[in-house]
mmCIF file of the protein (N, C-alpha, C, O) and its ligand, coordinates in Angstrom:
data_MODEL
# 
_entry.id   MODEL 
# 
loop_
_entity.id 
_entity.type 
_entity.pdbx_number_of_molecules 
1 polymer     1 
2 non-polymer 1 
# 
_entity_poly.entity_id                      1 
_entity_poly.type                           'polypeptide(L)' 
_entity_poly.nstd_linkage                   no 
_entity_poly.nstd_monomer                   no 
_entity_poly.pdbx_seq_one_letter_code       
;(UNK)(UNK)(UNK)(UNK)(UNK)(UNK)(UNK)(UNK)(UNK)(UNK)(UNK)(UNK)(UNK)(UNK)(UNK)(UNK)
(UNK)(UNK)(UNK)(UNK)(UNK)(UNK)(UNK)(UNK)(UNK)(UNK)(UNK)(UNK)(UNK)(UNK)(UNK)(UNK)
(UNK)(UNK)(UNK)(UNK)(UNK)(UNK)(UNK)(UNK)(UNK)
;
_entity_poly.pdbx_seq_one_letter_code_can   XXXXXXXXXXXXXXXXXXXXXXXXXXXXXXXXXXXXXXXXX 
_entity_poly.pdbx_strand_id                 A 
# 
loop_
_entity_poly_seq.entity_id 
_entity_poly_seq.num 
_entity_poly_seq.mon_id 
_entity_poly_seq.hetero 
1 1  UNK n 
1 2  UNK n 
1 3  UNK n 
1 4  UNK n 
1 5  UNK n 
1 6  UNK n 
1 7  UNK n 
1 8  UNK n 
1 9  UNK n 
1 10 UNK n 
1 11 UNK n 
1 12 UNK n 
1 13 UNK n 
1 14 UNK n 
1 15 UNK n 
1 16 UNK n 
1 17 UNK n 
1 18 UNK n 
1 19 UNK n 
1 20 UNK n 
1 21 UNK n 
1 22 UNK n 
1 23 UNK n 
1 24 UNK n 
1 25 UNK n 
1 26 UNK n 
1 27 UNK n 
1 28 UNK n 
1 29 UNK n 
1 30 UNK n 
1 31 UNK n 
1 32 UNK n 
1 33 UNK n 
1 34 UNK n 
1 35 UNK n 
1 36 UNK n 
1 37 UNK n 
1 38 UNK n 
1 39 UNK n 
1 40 UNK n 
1 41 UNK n 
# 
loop_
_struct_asym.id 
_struct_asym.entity_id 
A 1 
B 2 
# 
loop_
_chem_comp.id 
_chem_comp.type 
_chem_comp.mon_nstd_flag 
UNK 'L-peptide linking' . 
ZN  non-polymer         . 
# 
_pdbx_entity_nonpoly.entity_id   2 
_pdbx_entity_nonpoly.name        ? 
_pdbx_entity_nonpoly.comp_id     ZN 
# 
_pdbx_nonpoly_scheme.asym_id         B 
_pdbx_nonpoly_scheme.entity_id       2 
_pdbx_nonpoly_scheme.mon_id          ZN 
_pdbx_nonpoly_scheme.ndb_seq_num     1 
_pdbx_nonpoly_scheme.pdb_seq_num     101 
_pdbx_nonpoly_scheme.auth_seq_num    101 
_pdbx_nonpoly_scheme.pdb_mon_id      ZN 
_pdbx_nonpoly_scheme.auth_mon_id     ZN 
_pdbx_nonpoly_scheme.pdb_strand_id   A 
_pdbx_nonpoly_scheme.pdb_ins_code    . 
# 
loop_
_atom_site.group_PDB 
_atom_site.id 
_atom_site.type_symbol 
_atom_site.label_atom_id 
_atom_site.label_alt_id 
_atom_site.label_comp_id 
_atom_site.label_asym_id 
_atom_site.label_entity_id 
_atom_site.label_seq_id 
_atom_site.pdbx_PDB_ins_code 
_atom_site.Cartn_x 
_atom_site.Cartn_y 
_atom_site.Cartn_z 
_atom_site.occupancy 
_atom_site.B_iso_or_equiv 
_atom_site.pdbx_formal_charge 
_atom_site.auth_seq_id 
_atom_site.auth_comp_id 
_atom_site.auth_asym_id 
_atom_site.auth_atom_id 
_atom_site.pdbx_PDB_model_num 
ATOM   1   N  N  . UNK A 1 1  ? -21.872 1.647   -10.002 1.00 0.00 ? 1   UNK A N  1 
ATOM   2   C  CA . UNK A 1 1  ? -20.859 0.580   -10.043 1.00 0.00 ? 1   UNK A CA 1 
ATOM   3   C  C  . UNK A 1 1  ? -19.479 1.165   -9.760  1.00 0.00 ? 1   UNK A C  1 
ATOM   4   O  O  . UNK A 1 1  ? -18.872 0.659   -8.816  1.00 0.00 ? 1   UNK A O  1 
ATOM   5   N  N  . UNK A 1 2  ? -18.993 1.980   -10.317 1.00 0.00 ? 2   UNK A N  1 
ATOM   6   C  CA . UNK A 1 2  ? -18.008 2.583   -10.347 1.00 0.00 ? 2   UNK A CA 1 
ATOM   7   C  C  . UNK A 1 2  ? -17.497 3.518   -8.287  1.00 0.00 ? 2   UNK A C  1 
ATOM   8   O  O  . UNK A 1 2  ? -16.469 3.464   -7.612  1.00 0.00 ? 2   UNK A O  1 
ATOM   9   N  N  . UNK A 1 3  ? -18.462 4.012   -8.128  1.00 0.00 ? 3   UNK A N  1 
ATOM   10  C  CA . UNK A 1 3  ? -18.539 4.455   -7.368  1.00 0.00 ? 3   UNK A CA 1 
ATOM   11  C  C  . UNK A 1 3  ? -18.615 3.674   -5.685  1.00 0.00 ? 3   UNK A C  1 
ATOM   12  O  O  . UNK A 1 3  ? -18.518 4.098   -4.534  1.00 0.00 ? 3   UNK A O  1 
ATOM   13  N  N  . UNK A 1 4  ? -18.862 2.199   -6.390  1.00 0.00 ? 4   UNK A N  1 
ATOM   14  C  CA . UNK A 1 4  ? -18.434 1.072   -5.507  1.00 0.00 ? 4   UNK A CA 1 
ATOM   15  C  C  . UNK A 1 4  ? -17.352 0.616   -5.430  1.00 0.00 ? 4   UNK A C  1 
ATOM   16  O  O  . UNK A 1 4  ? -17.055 0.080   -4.362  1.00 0.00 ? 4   UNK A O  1 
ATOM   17  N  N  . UNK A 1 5  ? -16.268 0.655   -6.619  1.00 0.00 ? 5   UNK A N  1 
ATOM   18  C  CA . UNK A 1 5  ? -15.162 0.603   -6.389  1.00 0.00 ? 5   UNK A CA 1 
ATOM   19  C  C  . UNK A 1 5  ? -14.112 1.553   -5.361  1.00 0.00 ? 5   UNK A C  1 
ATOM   20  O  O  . UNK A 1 5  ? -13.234 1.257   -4.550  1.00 0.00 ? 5   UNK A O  1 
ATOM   21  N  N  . UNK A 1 6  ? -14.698 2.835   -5.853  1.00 0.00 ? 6   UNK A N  1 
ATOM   22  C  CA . UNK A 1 6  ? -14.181 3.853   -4.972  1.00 0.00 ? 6   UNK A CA 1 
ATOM   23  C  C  . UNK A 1 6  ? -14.386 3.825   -3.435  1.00 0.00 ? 6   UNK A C  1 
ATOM   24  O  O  . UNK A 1 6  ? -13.714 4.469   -2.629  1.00 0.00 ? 6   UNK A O  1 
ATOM   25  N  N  . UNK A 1 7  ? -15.234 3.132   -3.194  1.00 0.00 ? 7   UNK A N  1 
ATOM   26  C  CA . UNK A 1 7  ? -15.560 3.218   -1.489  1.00 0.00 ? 7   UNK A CA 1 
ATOM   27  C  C  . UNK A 1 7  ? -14.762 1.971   -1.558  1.00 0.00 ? 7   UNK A C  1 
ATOM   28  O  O  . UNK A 1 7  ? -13.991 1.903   -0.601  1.00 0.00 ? 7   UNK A O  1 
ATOM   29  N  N  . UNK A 1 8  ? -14.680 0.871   -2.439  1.00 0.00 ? 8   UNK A N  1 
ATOM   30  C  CA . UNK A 1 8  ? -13.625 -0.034  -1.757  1.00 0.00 ? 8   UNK A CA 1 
ATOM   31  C  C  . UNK A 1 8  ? -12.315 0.097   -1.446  1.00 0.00 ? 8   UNK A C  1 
ATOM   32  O  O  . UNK A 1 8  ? -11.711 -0.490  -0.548  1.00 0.00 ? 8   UNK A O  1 
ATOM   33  N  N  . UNK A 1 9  ? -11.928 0.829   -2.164  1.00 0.00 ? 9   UNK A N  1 
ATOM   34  C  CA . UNK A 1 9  ? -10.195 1.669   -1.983  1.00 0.00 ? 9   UNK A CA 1 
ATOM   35  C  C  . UNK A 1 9  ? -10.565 2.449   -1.078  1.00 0.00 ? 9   UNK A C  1 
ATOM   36  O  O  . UNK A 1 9  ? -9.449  2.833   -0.726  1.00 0.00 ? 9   UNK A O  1 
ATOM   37  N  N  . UNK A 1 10 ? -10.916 2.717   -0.751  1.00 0.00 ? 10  UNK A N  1 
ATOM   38  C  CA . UNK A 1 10 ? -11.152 4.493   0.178   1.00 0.00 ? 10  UNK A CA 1 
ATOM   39  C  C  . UNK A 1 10 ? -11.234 3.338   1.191   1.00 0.00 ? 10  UNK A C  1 
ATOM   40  O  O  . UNK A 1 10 ? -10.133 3.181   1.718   1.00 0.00 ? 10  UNK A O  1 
ATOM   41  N  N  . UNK A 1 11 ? -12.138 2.497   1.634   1.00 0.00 ? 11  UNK A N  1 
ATOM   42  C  CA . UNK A 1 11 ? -12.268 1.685   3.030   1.00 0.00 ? 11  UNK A CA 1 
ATOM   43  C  C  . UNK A 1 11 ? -10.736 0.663   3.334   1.00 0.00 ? 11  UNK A C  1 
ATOM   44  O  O  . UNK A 1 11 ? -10.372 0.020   4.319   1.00 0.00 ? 11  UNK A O  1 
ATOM   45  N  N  . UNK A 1 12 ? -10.190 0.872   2.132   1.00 0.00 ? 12  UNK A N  1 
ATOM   46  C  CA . UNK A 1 12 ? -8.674  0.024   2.325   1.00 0.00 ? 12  UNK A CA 1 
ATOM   47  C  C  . UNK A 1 12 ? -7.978  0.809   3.355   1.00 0.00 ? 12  UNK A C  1 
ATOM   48  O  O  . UNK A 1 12 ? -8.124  2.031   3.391   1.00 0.00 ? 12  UNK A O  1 
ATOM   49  N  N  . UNK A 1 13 ? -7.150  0.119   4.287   1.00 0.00 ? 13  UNK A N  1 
ATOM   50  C  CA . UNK A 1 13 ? -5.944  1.099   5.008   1.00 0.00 ? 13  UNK A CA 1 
ATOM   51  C  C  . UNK A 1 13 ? -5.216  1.222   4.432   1.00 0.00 ? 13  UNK A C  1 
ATOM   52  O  O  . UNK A 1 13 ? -4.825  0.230   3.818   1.00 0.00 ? 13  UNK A O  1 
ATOM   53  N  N  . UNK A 1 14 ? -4.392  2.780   4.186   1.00 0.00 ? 14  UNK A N  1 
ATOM   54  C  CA . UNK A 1 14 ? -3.203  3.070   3.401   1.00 0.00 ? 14  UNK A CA 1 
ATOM   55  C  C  . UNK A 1 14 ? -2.150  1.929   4.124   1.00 0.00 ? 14  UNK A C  1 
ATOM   56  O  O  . UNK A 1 14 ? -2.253  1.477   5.265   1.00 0.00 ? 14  UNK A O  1 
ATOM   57  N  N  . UNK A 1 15 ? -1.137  1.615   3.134   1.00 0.00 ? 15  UNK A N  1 
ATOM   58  C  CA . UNK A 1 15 ? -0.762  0.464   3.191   1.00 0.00 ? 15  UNK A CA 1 
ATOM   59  C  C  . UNK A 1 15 ? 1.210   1.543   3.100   1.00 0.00 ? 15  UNK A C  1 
ATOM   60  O  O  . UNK A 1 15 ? 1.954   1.762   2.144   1.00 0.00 ? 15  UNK A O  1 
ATOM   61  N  N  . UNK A 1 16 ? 1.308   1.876   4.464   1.00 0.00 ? 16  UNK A N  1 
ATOM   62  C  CA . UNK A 1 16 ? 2.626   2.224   4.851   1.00 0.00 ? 16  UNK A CA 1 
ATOM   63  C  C  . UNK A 1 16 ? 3.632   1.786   4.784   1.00 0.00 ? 16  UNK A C  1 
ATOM   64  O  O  . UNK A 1 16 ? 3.413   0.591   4.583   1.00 0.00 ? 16  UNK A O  1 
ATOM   65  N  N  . UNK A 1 17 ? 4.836   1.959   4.821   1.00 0.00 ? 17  UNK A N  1 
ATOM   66  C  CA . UNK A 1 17 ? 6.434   1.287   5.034   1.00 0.00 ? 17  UNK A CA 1 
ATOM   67  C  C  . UNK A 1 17 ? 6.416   1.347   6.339   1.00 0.00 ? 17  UNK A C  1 
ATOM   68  O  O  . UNK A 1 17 ? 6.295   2.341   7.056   1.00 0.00 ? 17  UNK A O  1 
ATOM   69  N  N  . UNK A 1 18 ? 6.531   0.349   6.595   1.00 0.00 ? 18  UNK A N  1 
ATOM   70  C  CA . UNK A 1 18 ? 6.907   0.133   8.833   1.00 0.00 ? 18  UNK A CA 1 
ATOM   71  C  C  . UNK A 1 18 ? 7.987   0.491   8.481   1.00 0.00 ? 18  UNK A C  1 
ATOM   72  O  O  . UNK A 1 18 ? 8.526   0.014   9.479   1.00 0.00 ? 18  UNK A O  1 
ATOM   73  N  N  . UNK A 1 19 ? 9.309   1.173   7.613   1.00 0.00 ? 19  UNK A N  1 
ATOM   74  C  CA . UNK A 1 19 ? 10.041  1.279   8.554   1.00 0.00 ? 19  UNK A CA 1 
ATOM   75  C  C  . UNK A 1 19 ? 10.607  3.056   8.386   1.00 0.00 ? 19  UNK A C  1 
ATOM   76  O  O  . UNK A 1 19 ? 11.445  3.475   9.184   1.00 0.00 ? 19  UNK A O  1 
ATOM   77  N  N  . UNK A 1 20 ? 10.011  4.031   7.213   1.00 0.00 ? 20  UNK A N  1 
ATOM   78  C  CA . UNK A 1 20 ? 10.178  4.850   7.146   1.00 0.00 ? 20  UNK A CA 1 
ATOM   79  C  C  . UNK A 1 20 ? 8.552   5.526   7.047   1.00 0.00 ? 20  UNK A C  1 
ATOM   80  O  O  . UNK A 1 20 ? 8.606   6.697   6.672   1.00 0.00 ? 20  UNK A O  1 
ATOM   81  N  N  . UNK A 1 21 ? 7.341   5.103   7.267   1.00 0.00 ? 21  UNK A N  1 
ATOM   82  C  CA . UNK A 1 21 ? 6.298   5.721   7.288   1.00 0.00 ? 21  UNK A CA 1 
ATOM   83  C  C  . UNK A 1 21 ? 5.475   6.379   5.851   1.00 0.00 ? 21  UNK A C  1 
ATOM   84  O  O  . UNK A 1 21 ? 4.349   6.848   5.681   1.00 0.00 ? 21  UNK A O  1 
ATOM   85  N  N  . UNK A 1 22 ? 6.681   6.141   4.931   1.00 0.00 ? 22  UNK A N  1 
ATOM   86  C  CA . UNK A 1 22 ? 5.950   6.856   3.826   1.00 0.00 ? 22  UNK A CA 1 
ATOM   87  C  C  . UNK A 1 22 ? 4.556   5.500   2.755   1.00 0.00 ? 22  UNK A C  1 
ATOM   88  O  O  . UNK A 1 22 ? 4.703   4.279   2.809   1.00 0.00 ? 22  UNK A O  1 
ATOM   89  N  N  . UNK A 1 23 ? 3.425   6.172   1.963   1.00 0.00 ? 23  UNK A N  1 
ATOM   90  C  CA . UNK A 1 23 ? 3.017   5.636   1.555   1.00 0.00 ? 23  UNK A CA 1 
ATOM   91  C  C  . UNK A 1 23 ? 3.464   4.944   0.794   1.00 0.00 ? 23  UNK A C  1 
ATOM   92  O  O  . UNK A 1 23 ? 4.323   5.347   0.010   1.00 0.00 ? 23  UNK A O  1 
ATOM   93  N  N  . UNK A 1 24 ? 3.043   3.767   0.795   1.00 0.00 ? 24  UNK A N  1 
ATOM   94  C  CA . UNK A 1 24 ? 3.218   2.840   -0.479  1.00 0.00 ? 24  UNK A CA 1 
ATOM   95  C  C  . UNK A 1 24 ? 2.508   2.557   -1.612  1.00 0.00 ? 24  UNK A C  1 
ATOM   96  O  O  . UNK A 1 24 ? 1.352   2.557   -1.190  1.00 0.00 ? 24  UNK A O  1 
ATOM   97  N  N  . UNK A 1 25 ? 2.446   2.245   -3.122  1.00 0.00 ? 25  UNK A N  1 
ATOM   98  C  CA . UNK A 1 25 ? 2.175   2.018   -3.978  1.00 0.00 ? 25  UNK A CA 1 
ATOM   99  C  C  . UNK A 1 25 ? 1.157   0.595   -3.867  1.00 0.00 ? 25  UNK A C  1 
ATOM   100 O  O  . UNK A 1 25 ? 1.686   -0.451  -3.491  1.00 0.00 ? 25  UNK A O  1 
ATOM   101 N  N  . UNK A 1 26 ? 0.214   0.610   -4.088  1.00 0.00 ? 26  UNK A N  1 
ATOM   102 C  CA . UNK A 1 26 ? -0.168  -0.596  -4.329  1.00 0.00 ? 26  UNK A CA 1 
ATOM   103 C  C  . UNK A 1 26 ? 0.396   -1.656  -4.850  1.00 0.00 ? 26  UNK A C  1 
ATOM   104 O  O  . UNK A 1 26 ? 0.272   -1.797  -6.066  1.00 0.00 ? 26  UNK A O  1 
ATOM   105 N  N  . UNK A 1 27 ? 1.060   -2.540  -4.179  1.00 0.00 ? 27  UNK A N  1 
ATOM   106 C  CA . UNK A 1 27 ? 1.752   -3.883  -5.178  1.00 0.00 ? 27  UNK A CA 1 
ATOM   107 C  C  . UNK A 1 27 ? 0.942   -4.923  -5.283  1.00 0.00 ? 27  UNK A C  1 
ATOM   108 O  O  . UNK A 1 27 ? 0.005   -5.139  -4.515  1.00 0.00 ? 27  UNK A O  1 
ATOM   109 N  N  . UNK A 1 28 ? 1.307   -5.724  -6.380  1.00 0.00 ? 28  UNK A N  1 
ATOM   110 C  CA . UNK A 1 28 ? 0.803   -7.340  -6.607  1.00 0.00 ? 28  UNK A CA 1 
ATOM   111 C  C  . UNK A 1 28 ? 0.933   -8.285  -5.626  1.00 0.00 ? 28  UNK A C  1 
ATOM   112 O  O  . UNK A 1 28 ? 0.149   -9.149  -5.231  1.00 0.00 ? 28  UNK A O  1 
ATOM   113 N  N  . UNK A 1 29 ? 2.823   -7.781  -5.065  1.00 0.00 ? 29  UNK A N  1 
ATOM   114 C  CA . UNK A 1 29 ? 2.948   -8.634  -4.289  1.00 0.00 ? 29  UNK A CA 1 
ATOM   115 C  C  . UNK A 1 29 ? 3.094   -8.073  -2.556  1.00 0.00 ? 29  UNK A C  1 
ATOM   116 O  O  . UNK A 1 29 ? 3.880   -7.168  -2.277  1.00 0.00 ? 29  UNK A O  1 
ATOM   117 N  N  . UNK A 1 30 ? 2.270   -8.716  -1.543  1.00 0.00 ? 30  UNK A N  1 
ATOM   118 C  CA . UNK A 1 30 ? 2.197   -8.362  -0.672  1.00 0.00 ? 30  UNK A CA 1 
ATOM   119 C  C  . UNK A 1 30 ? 3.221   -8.882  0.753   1.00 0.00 ? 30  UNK A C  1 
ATOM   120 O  O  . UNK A 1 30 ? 2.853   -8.896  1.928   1.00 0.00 ? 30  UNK A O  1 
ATOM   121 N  N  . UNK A 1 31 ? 4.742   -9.330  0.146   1.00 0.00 ? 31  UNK A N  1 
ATOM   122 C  CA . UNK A 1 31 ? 5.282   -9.598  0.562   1.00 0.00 ? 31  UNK A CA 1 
ATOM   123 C  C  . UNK A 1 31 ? 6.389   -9.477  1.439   1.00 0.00 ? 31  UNK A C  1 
ATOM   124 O  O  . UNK A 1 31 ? 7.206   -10.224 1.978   1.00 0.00 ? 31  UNK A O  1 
ATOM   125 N  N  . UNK A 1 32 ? 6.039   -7.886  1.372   1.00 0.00 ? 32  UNK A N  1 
ATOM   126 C  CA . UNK A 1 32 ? 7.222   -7.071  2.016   1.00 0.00 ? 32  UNK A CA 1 
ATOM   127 C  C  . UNK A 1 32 ? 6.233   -5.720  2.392   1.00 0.00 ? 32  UNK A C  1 
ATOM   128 O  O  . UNK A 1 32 ? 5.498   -5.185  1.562   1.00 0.00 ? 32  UNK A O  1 
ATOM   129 N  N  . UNK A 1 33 ? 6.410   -5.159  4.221   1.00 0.00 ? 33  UNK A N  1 
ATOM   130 C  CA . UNK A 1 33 ? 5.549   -4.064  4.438   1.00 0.00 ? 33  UNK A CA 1 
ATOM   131 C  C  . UNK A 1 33 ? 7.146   -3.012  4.629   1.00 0.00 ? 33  UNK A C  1 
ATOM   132 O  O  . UNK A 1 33 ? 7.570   -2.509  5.669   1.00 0.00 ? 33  UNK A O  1 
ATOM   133 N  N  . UNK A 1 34 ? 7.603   -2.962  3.570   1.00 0.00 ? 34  UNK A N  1 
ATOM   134 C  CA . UNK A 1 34 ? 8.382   -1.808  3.425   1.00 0.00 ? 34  UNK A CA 1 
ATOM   135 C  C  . UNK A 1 34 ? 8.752   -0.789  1.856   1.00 0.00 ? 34  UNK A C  1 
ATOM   136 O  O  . UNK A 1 34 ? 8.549   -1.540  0.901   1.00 0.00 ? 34  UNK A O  1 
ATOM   137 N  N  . UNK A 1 35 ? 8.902   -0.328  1.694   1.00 0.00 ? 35  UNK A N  1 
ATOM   138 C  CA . UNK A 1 35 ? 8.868   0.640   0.479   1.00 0.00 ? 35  UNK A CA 1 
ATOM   139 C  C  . UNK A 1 35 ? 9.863   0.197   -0.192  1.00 0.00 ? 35  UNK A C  1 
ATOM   140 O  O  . UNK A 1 35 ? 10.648  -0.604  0.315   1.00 0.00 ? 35  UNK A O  1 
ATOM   141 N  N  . UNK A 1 36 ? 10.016  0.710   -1.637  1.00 0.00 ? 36  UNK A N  1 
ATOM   142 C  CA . UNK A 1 36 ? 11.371  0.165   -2.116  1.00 0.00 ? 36  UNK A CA 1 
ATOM   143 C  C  . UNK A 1 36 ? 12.774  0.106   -2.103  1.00 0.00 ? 36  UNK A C  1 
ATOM   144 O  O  . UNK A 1 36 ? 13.771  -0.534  -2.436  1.00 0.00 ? 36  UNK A O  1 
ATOM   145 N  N  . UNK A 1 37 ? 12.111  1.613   -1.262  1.00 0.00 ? 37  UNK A N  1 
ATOM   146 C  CA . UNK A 1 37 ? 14.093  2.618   -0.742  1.00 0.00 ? 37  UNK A CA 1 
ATOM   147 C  C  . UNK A 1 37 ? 13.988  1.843   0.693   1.00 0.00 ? 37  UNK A C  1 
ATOM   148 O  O  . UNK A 1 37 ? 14.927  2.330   1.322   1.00 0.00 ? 37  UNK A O  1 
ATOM   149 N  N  . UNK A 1 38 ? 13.432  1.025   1.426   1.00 0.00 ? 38  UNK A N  1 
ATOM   150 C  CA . UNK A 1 38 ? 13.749  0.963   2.466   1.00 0.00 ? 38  UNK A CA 1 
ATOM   151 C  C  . UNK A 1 38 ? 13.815  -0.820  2.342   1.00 0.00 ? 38  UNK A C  1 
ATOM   152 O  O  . UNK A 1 38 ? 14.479  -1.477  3.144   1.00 0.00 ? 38  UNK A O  1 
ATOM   153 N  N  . UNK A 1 39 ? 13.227  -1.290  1.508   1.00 0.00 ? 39  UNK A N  1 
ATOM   154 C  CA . UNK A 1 39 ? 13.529  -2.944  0.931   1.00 0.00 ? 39  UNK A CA 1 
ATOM   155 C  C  . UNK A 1 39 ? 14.953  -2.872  0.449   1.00 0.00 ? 39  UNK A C  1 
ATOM   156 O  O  . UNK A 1 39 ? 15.350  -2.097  -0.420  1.00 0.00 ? 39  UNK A O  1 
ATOM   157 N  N  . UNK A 1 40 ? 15.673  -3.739  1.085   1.00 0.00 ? 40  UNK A N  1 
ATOM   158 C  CA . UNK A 1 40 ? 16.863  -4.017  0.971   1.00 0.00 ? 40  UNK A CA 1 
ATOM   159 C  C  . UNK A 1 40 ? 17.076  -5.670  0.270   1.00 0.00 ? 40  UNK A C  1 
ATOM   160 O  O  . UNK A 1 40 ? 16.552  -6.524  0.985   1.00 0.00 ? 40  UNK A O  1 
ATOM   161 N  N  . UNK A 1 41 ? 17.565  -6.070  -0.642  1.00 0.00 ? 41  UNK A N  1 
ATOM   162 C  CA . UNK A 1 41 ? 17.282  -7.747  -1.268  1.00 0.00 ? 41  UNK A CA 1 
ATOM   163 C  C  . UNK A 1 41 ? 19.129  -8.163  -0.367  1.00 0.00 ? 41  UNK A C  1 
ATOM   164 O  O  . UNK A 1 41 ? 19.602  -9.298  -0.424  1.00 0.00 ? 41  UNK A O  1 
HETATM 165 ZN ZN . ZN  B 2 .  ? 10.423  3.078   3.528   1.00 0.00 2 101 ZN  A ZN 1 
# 
């Protein structure tokens, strides 16, 4: 069971900042494809 979770993250695409390339954190909200230093409000 467990080990099904892991192939589901692992088959996820790392989920980048379009505008500086670095990884991102998994968020709740999927509303912004940029990081936090590069999210500007
Ligand atoms: Zn960024």
């Amino acid at each position: 069971m467990i080990e099904n979770v892991i192939e589901f993250f692992k088959n996820l695409p790392a989920k980048m900042c379009r505008n500086c390339g670095n990884e991102m954190v998994e968020q709740h909200d999927c509303y912004t494809n940029v990081c936090d230093d590069c999210h500007e409000i």
